[in-house]
TIFI-768928 format. One line per 10 residues: for each residue x, y, z of C-alpha. Coordinates in pm, whole numbers, plus 32768, in hexadecimal, padded with zeros to 4 digits. Layout:
BEGIN
X Y Z ~ ... $
***
This chain:
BEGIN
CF78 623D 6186 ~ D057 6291 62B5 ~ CF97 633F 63C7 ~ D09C 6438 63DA ~ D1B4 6471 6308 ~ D323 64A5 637A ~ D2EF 65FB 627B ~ D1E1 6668 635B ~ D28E 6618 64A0 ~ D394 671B 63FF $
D28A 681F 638F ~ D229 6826 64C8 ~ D352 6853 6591 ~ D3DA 6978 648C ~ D297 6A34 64F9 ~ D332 6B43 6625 ~ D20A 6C29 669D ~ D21A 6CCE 6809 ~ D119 6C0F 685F ~ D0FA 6A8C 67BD $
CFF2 699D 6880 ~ D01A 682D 6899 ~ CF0F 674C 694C ~ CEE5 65DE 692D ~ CE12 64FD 69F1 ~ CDB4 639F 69E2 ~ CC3D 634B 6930 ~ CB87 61FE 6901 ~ CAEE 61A5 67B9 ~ C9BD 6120 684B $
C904 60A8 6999 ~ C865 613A 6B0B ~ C9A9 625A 6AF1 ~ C935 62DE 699B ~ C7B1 62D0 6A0A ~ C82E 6392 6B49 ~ C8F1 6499 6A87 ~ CA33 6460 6B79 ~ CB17 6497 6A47 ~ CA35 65E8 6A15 $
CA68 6667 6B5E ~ CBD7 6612 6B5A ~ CBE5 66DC 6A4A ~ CB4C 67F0 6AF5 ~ CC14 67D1 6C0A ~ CD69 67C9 6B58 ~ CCDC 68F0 6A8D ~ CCA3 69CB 6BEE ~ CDFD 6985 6C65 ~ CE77 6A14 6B2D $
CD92 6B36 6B0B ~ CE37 6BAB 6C7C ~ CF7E 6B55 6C21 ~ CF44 6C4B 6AE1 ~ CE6A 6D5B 6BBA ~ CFAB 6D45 6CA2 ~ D0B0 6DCA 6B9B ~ CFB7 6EF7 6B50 ~ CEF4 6E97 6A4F ~ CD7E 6F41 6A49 $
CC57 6E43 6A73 ~ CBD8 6E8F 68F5 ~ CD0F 6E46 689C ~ CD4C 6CFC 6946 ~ CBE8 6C9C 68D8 ~ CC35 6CD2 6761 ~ CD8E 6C1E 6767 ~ CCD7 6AE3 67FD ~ CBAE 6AEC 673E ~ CBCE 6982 666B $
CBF5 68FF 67F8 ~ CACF 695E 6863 ~ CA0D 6933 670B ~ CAB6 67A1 6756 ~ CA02 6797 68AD ~ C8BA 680C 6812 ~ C8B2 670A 66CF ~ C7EB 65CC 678F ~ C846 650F 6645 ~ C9B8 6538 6641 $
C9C4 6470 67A6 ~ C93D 635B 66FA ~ CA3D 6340 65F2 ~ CB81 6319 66E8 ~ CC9E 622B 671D ~ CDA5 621C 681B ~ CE04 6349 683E ~ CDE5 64BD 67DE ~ CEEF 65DF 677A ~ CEB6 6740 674C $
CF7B 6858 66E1 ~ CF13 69B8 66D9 ~ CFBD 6B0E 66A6 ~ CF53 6C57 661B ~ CEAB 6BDC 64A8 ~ CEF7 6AAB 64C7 ~ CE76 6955 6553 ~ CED0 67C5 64F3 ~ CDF3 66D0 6596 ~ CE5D 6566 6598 $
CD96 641E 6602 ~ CE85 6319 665B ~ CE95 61B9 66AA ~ CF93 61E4 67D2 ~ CEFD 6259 6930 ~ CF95 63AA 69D4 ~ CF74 643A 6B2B ~ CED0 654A 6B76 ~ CFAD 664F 6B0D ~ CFE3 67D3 6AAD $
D104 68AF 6A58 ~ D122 6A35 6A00 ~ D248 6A6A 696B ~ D317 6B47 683E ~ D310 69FC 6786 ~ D248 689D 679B ~ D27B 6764 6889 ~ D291 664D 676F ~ D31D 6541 683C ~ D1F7 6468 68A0 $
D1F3 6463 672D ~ D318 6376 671D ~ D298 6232 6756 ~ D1F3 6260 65EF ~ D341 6230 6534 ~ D3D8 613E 662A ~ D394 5FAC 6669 ~ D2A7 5FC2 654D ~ D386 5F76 6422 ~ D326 5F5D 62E6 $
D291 5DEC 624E ~ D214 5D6C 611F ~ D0BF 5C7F 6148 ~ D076 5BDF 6005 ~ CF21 5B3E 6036 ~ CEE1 59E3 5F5F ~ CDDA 5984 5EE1 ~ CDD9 5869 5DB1 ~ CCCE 598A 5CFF ~ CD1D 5AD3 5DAD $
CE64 5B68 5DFA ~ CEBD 5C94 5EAC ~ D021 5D46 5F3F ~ CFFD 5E56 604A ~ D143 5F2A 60F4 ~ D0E1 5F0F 6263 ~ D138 5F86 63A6 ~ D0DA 5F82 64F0 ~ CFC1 608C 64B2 ~ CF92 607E 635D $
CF8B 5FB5 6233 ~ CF7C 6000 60A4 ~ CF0E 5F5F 5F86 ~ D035 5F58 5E93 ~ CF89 5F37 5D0A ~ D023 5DEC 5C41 ~ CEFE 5D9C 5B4A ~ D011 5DDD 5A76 ~ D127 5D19 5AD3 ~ D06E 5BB8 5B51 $
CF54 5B05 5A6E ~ CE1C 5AD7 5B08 ~ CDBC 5991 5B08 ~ CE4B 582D 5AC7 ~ CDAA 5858 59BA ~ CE42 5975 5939 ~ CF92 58ED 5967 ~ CF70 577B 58D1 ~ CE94 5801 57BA ~ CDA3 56CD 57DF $
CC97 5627 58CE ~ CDBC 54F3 5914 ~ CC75 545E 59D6 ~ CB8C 5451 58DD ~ CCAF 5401 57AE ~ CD60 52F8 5883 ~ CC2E 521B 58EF ~ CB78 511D 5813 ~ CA17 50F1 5830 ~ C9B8 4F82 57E7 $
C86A 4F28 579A ~ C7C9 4E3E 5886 ~ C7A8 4E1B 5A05 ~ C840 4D5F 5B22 ~ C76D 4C85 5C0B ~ C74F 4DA5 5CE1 ~ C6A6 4EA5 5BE7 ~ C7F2 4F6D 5BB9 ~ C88D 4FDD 5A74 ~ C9E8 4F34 5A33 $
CB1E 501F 599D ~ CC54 4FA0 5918 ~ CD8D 4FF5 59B9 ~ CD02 50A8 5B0D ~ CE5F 50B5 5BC4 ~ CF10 5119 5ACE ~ CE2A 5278 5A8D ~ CE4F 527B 5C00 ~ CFE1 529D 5BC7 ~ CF9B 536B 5AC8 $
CEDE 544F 5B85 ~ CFE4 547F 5CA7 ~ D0BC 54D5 5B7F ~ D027 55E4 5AD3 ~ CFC2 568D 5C41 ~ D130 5684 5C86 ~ D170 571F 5B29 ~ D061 5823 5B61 ~ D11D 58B6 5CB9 ~ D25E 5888 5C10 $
D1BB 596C 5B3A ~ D151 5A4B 5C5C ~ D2B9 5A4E 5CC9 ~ D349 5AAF 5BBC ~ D280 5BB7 5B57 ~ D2BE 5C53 5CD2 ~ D402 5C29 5CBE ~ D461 5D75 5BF0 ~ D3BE 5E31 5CFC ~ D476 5D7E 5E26 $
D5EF 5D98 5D7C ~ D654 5EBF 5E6B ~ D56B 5E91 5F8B ~ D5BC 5DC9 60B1 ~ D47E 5DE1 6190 ~ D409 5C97 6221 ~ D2E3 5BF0 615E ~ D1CA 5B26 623A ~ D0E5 5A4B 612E ~ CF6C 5A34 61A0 $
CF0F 58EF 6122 ~ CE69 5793 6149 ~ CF74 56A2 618B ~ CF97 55B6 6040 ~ CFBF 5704 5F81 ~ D0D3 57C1 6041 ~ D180 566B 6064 ~ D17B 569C 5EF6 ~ D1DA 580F 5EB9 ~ D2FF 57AC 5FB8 $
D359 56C6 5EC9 ~ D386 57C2 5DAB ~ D3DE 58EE 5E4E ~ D524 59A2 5E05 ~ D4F8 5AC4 5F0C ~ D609 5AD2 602E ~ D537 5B6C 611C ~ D3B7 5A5A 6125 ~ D38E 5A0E 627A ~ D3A6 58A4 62D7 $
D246 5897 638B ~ D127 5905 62DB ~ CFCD 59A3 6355 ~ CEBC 588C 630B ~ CD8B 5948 630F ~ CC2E 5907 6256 ~ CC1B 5A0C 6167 ~ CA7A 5A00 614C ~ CA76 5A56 62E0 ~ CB86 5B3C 6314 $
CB8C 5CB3 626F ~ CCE1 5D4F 623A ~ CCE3 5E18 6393 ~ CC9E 5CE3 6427 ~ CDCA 5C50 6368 ~ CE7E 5D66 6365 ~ CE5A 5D6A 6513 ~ CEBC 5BEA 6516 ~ CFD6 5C49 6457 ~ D091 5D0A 6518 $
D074 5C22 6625 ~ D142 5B43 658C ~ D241 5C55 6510 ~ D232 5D24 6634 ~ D34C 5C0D 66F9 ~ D433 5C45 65D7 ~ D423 5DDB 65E5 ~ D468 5DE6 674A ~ D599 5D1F 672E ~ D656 5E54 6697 $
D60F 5F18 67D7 ~ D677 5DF4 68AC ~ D785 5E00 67C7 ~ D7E9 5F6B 67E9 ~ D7CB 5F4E 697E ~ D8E2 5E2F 6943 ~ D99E 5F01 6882 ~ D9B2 6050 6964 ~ D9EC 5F4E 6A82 ~ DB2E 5EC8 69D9 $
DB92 6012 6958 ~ DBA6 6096 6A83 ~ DCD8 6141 6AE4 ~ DD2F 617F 6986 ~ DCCA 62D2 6930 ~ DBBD 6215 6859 ~ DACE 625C 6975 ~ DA48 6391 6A30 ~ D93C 63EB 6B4A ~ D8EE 654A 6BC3 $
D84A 6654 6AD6 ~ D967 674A 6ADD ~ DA3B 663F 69E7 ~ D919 659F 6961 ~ D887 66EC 68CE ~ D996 6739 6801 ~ DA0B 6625 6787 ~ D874 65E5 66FF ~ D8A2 6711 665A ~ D9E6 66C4 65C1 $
D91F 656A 6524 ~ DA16 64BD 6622 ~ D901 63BB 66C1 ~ D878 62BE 6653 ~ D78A 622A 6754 ~ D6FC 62FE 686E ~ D64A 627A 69AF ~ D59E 634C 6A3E ~ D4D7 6306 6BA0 ~ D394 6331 6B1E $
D2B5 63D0 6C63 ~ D3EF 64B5 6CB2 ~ D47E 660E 6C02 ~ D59C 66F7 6C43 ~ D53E 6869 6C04 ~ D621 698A 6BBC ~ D6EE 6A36 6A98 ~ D7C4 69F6 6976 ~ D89B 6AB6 687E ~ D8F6 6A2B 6763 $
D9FF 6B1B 6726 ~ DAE0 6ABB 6833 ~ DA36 697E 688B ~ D9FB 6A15 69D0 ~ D8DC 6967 6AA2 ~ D858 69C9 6BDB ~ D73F 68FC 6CC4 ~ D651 6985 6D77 ~ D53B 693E 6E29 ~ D45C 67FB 6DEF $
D366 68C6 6D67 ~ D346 69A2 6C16 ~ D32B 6B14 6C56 ~ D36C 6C58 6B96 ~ D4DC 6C21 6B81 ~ D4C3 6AA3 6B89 ~ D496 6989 6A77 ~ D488 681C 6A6E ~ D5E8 6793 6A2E ~ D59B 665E 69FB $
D498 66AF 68DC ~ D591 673F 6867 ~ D69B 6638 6883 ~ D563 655E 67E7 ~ D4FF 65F6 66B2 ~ D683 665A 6646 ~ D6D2 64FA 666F ~ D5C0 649A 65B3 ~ D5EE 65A5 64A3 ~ D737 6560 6475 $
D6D6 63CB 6424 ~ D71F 6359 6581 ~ D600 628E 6654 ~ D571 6307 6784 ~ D50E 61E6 689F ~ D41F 625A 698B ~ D462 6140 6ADE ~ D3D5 6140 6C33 ~ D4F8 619F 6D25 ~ D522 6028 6D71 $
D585 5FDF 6BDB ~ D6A3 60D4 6BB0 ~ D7CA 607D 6B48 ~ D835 6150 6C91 ~ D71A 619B 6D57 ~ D800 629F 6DFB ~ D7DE 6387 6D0E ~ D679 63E8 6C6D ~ D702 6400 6AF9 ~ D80F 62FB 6A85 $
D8BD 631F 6904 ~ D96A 61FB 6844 ~ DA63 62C1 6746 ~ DA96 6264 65C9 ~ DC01 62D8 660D $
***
């Protein structure tokens, strides 16, 4: 299952309290940092700074204590440090907490705010496309919807047999070869017509994944996702030979399936697919570099916001260490910056910019300042229109 959902990313930005907390830090999933406690005491640390941001705006010390509670109960749970990955994200408000371990490492990081900062969120939905993996085996078969983070097991007992077997309705091995009685010089049985059950046996293998392919091919008519094939290599060979789906990548991952569990070959996998994802954003720099000039392409946050809320971008790059802080009304798509930091009258613009774009089906790029499109501004947009 997704680690986060694109529902929950919206859940949580809907939620406006006076006071919402975000914190994320990076953690380590095992090793001399997780026997030290460093992503503990980060933890702490991040949770100070927000305590005195919060005892700053007035808020009584039983108060503060209450709100960030499941922090603190998170510093004091030694087992829940040895269950990390990457990276963690907390949200907290008044009732309310979310608390998501994710394979993508954060800064250090904390924001008080009317409303959550979601952005360092993005790289979840972006450069992690969507693939099929069908891993092929001759006597176990198996489809999984993967991502970068995540993959799925996708049931289709009932749409593929499952075995040779099944599918020819026979042992062709055992049928097609004649057992003479007798002995050759050597000790060895002798059988009748050995190359030819050997041609038979290519054939009904290739009849059993044309079988395979067939039966998955209902459930790839409207999908266009790439497919990567884990296989040995006479056997995808094969399946390539029988396949009808568009989208089967031309290489194939040749693992050994008694060695290798599926996060293993789930992890391998997106090493091959992970080139063919980060062409689109290549892509997308291309085509804000071309568009330039156009009015297909914007940079500063006082065009960018509104048009993101008006579902008019459809790729955002935003410098990733940088923000812009101030206000924005939607009514009059007025927008006014600030300060570089968030304050009582201040909020992040470019989370903003970030999770509207995002909301409204855009993608959100998060570059160093040296990748933007145009590293003179901190947030470029590409347009639809």
């Amino acid at each position: 299952m997704p680690l986060i959902t694109k529902k929950e990313i919206a859940e949580l930005h809907d939620l406006s309290q006076e006071n919402c907390i975000s914190i994320f830090i990076p953690t380590h999933r095992a090793g001399k940092k997780v026997l030290q406690q460093e992503d503990n005491l980060m933890l702490k640390n991040q949770l100070k700074e927000v305590k005195s941001k919060l005892a700053k705006k007035g808020l009584h010390a039983d108060v503060v204590n209450k709100m960030t509670a499941p922090v603190q109960q998170l510093i004091d749970d030694t087992s829940f440090w040895r269950e990390q990955s990457d990276g963690l994200a907390i949200f907290i408000a008044d009732g309310f907490s979310k608390i998501y371990t994710l394979p993508v490492y954060f800064k250090e990081f904390n924001y008080v705010s009317n409303s959550f900062y979601l952005k360092p969120l993005m790289p979840m939905f972006v450069g992690d496309g969507n693939f099929y993996l069908l891993m092929l085996e001759r006597s176990n078969v198996k489809l999984y919807e993967c991502t970068q983070h995540s993959f799925t097991e996708i049931s289709i007992d009932d749409l593929i047999p499952a075995t040779k077997q099944d599918r020819v309705g026979f042992d062709y091995e055992q049928k097609n070869l004649q057992f003479r009685t007798g002995q050759t010089g050597t000790g060895q049985a002798m059988y009748h017509g050995q190359e030819a059950a050997t041609g038979k046996r290519d054939n009904e293998i290739k009849k059993y994944l044309r079988a395979i392919n067939d039966g998955l091919a209902p459930l790839f008519r409207e999908e266009n996702m790439p497919m990567l094939v884990a296989a040995q290599r006479p056997l995808f060979d094969t399946y390539k030979e029988v396949n009808s789906y568009p989208n089967l990548m031309e290489e194939f991952l040749n693992i050994n399936f008694g060695d290798t569990d599926m996060y293993e070959a789930h992890e391998l996998a997106w090493k091959m697919m992970a080139p063919v994802f980060d062409k689109k954003r290549k892509d997308k720099i291309a085509l804000f570099l071309e568009a330039q000039g156009t009015g297909k392409t914007a940079i500063g946050i006082d065009k960018i916001i509104p048009a993101a809320f008006h579902g008019k971008v459809d790729t955002l790059f935003c410098e990733n260490k940088a923000d812009i802080y101030g206000s924005y009304k939607k009514e009059n798509n007025a927008v006014i910056v600030t300060q570089s930091e968030e304050n009582d009258n201040s909020t992040s613009l470019m989370n903003v910019a970030a999770v509207t774009t995002f909301l409204n089906g855009g993608e959100v790029y998060l570059l160093d300042k040296e990748e933007m499109p145009n590293p003179n501004s901190r947030v470029n947009a590409l347009y639809r229109y």
